[in-house]
C-alpha positions in Angstrom: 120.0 183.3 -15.3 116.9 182.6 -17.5 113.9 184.9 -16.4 110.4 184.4 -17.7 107.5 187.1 -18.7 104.5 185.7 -19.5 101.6 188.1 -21.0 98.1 188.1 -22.5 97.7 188.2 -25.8 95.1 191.2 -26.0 95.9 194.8 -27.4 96.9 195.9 -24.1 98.6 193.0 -22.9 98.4 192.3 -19.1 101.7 190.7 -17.6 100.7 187.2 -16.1 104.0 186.3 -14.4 107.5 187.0 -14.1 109.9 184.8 -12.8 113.6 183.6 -12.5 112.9 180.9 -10.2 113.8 177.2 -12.5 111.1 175.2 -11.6 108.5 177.8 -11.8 109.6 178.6 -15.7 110.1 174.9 -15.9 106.8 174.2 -15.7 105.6 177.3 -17.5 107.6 176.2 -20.4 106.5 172.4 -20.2 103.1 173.2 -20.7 103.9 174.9 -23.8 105.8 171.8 -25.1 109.5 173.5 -24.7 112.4 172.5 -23.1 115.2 174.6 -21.5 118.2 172.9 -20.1 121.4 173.6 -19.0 125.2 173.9 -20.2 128.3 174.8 -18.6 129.3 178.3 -19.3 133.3 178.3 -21.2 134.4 181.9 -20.0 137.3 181.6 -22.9 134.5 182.1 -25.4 132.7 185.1 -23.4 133.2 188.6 -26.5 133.1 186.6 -29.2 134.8 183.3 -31.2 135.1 182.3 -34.2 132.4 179.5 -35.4 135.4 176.8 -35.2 136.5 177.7 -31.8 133.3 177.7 -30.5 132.4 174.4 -32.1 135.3 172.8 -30.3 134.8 174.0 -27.1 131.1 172.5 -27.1 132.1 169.6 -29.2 131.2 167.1 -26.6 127.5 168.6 -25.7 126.8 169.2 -29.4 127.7 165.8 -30.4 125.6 164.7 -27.8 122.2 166.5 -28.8 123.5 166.0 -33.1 123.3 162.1 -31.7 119.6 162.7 -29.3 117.8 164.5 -31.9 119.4 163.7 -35.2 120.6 167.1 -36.5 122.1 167.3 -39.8 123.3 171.5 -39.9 125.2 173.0 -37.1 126.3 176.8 -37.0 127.4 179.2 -34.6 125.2 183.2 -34.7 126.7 185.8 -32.9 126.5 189.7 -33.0 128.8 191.8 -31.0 129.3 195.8 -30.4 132.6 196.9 -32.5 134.1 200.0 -33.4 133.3 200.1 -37.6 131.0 203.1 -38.4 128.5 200.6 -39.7 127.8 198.7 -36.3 124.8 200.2 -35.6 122.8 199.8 -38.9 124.3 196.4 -39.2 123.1 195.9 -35.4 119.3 197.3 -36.6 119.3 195.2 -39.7 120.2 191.7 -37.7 117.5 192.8 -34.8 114.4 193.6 -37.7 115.1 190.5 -39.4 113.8 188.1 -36.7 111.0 190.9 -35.0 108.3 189.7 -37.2 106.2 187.1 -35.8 107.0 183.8 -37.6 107.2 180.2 -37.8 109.3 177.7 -38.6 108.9 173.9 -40.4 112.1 172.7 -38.2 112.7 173.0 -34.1 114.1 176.0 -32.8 117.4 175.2 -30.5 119.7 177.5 -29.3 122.6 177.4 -27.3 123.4 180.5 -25.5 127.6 180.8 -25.4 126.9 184.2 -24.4 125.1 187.3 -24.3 121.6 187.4 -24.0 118.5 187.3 -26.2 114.4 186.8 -26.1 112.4 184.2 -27.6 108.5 185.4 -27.4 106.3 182.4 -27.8 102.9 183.1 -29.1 100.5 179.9 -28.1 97.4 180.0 -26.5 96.2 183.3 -25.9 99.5 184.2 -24.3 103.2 185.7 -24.8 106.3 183.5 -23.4 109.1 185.8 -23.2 112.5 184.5 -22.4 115.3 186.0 -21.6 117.9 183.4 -22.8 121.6 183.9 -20.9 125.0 182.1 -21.3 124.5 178.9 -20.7 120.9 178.3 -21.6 119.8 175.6 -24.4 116.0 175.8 -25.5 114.5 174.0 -27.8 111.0 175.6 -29.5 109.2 172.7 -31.4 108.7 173.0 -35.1 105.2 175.4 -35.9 105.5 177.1 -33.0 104.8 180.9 -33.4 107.7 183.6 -31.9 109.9 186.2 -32.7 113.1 187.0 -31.4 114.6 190.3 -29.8 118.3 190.6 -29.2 117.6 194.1 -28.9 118.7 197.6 -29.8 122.9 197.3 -28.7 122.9 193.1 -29.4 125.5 191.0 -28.0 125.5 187.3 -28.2 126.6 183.6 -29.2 124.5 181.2 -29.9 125.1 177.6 -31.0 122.1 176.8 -33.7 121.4 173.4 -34.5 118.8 172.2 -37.6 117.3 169.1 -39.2 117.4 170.9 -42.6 120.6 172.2 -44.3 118.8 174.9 -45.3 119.3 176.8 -41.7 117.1 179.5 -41.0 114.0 179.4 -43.1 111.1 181.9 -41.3 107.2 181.7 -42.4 106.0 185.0 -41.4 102.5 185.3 -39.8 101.9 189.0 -40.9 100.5 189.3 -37.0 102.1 192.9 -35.3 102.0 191.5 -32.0 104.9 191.7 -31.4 104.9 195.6 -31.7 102.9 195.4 -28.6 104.9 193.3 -26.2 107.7 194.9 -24.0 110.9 194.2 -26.1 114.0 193.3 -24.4 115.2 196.7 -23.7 112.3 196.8 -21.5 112.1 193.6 -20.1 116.1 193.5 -18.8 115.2 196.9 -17.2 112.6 195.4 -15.8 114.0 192.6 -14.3 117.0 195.0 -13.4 114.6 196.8 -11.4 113.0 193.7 -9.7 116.8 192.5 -8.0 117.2 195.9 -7.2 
C-alpha cells in the first residue's frame, strides 16, 4: 500500500502529513500535477523476472498506457539481494546514482511489479515522499524536481516507460536536499511503527 510523507522544504524540515489513506494522497498528489493509479499485482513475478517475462505478463496494461500516452521505449529495472560478494557495492552504486536531486525532459512513470521504492518530489516549498509498492503506477510530469531512494538493501521491479529512446537521462540540480529528508530506511520504519 502506497503511503505519503509530505515535509517542508527548510534545513530542518518539519513533516506536514503522513498518510496511507487513497484519497487523502490522491489529492495530495493531484495538486502537485501527479497521478498514481492502480494495477493488479502478478504474484508469479514477486523475487525477480526477467525483462521478457515481465513484459508479458503486463502486456495488456502496458499496451494500454504505450497507446494513452504515446511511449516509444519500454524497459523493465529491478535490483534484488543475491548471494555474489559484490551485491552490496553493486546495491550502493544503483542507490547513489538516483539520490541526487534531478530533473528530467521526459515524464517519470513507474510501474511497481514489486518491491518497494521512494520518489521525493521537490515543488513548492515542500517534499512528496512516496513509498511506491507492488502494484503502484505513478506518473511524475516532465521538469519535475525528485530523487529516488530504493534504499540501503534494495529490492524491486519496476516497469519504466519513456517518450525518448534514450531511457534515463537525469539533469542534476546540484541542490543536497535530499541529504536532509528522512530516506527510506527511515520512512518504512516509520510507517512500521505507525501500524504498530
Amino acid at each position: 500500500m502506497t503511503f505519503l510523507t509530505v515535509y517542508t522544504d527548510h534545513d530542518s524540515s518539519e513533516t506536514l502529513l503522513e498518510t496511507e489513506d487513497p484519497e487523502e494522497i490522491a489529492r495530495a498528489l493531484k495538486e502537485i500535477d501527479v497521478r498514481l493509479r492502480h494495477w493488479p499485482v502478478l504474484d508469479e513475478l514477486r523475487g525477480g523476472a526477467d525483462q521478457e517475462r515481465v513484459l508479458e505478463a503486463y502486456r495488456d496494461e502496458v499496451a494500454r498506457i504505450v497507446e494513452e500516452e504515446g511511449y516509444t521505449f519500454v524497459d523493465v529495472a529491478q535490483l534484488h539481494p543475491d548471494d555474489a560478494p559484490d551485491w552490496a557495492e553493486r546495491a550502493r552504486a544503483a542507490r547513489e546514482k538516483f539520490l541526487s536531486e534531478h530533473t528530467h525532459d521526459d515524464d517519470e512513470v513507474r510501474f511497481f511489479v514489486g518491491g518497494s521504492g521512494i520518489f521525493y518530489l521537490h515543488v513548492d516549498g515542500r517534499v512528496h515522499a512516496i513509498l511506491c509498492e507492488a502494484g503502484d503506477l505513478l506518473s511524475v510530469p516532465k521538469d519535475t524536481t525528485h530523487w529516488f531512494d530504493m534504499g540501503t538493501d534494495p529490492e524491486f521491479t519496476a516497469i519504466r516507460f519513456f517518450h525518448d529512446d534514450d531511457g534515463w537521462v537525469g539533469n542534476f540540480t546540484g541542490n543536497p536536499i535530499a541529504s536532509r529528508i528522512p530516506d527510506f530506511d527511515a520512512i518504512a520504519a516509520r510507517r512500521a511503527s505507525l501500524r504498530s
